[in-house]
C-alpha positions as CSV (number, residue, x, y, z in Angstrom):
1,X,114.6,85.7,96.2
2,X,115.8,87.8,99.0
3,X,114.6,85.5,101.7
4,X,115.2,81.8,101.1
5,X,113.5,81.0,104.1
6,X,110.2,81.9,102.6
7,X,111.1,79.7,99.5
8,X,108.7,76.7,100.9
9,X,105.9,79.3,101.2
10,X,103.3,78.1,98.4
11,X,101.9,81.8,98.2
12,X,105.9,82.2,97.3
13,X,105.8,79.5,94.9
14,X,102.9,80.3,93.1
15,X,104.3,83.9,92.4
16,X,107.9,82.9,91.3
17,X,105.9,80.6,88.8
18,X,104.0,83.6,88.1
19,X,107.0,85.9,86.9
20,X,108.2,82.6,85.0
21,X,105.8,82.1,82.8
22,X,105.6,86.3,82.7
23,X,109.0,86.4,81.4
24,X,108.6,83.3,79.0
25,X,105.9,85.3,77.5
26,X,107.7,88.7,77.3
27,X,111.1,87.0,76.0
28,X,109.0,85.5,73.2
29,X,107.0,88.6,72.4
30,X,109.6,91.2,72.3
31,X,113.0,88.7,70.8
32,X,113.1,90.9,67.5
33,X,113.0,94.2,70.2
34,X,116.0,94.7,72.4
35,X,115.4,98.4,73.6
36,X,111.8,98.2,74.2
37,X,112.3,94.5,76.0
38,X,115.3,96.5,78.6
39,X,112.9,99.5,78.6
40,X,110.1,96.7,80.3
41,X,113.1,95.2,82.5
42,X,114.3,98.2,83.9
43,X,110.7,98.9,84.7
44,X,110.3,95.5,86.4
45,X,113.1,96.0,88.2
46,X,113.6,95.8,91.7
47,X,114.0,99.8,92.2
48,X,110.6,100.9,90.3
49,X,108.6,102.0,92.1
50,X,105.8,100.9,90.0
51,X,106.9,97.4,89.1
52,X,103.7,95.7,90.8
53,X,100.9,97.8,88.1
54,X,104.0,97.5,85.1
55,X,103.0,93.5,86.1
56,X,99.8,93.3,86.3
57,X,98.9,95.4,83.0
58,X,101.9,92.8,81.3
59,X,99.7,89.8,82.2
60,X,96.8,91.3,81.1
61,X,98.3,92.5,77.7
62,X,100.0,89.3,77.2
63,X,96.7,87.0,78.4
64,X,95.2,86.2,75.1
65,X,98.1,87.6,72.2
66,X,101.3,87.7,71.7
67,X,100.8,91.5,72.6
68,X,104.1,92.7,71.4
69,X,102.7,95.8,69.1
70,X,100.5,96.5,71.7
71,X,102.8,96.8,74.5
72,X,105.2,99.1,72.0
73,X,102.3,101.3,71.9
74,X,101.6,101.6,75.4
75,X,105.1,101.8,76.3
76,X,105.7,104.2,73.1
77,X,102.6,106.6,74.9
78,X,104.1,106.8,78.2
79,X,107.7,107.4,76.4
80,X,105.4,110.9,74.5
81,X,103.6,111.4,77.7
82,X,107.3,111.9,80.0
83,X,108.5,114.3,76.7
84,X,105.8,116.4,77.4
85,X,106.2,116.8,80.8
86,X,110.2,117.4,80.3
87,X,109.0,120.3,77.4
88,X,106.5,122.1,79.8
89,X,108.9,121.7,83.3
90,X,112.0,120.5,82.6
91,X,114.1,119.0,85.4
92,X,116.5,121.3,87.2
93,X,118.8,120.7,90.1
94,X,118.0,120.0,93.3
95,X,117.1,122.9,95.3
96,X,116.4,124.9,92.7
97,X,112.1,125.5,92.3
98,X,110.5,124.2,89.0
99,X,109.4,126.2,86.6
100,X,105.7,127.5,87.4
101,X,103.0,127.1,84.6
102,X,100.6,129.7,83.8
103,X,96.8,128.1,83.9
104,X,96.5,128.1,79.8
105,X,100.4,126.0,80.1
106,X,98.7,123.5,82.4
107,X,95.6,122.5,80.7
108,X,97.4,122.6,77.6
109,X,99.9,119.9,78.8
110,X,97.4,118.2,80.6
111,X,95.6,118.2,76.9
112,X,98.8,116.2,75.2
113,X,99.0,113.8,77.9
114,X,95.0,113.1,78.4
115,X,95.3,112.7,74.1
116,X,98.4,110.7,74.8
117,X,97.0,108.2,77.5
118,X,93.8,107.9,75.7
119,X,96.3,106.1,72.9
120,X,98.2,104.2,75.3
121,X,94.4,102.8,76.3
122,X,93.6,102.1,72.4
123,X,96.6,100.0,72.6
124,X,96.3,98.3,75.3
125,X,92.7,97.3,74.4
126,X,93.8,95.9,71.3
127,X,95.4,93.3,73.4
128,X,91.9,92.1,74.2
129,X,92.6,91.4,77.9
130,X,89.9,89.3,79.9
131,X,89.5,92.2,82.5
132,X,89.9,95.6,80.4
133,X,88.5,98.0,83.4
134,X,91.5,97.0,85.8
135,X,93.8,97.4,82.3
136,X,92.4,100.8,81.8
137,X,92.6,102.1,85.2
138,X,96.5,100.4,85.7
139,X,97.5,102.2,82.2
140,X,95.4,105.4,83.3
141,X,97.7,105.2,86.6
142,X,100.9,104.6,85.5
143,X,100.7,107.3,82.8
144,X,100.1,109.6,85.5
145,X,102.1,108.8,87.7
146,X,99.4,107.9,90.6
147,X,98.6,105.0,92.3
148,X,100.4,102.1,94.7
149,X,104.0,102.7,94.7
150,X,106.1,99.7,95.6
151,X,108.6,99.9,98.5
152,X,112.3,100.5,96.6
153,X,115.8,99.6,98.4
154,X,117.3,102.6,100.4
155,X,120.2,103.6,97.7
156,X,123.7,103.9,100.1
157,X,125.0,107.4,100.6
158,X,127.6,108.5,97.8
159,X,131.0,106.9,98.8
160,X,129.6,103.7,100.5
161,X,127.9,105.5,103.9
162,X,130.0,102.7,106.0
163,X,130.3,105.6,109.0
164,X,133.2,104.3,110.2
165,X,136.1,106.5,111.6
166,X,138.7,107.7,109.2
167,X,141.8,105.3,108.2
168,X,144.8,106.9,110.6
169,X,146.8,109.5,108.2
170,X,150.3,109.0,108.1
171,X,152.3,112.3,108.8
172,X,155.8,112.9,109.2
């Protein structure tokens, strides 16, 4: 908990109970399934920005079934779905301009990934969640990358960012 003098809060309470029984559930559906269990981690993790919806559709998954093949599904999808992104405009460095698509380029990438989310969906119904519209929407969202984001931590500056003036150089 980053503030501990929140920790009597019973709003605070209720959701560190919450990501408890969250994580019991995860732990015990994906034991035989390292990577995909620090794939779900990483994406929990303090720094995604979409670690709110990655919980929400996780509860929902995990509600009625153990909801491990599902979630490798729906986690296997948006794996396919950031491929074909990286085929079509792959990542170049900073300052540099993407690569522009031609209209047939886009609408056939934006073919794969509508074919591709409409899987992830098929999973994630197969989970039989008590609320499948909100499960829909939150996989719709995170496979495109739209939605709430979370506020992330500022990352430091390369080389700690202290600011401070330089040590004193010793010359002779």
């Amino acid at each position: 908990m980053t503030n501990p003098a929140k920790a009597g809060d019973p709003a605070v309470q209720q959701a560190t109970e919450n990501a408890a029984a969250l994580g019991v559930k995860l732990a015990e559906a994906l034991a035989s399934n390292r990577p995909l269990l620090n794939d779900i981690l990483f994406k929990l993790a303090e720094t995604s920005p979409y670690r709110t919806q990655y919980k929400q559709m996780l509860q929902l998954m995990l509600e009625n079934a153990t909801g491990a093949a599902e979630i490798k599904g729906v986690m296997d999808s948006f794996n396919q779905i950031q491929a074909v992104r990286e085929a079509y405009q792959p990542r170049v460095p900073r300052g540099q301009p993407r690569v522009e698509l031609t209209p047939e380029q886009t609408q056939q990438m934006m073919g794969e990934m509508q074919r591709l989310i409409q899987q992830a969906r098929d999973y994630a119904l197969q989970s039989n969640p008590s609320n499948p519209d909100l499960l829909l929407q939150i996989v719709a969202d995170l496979a495109l990358g739209k939605g709430q984001r979370d506020e992330t931590p500022r990352k430091p500056p390369f080389g700690g960012g202290q600011g401070g003036p330089r040590p004193p150089q010793n010359r002779q």
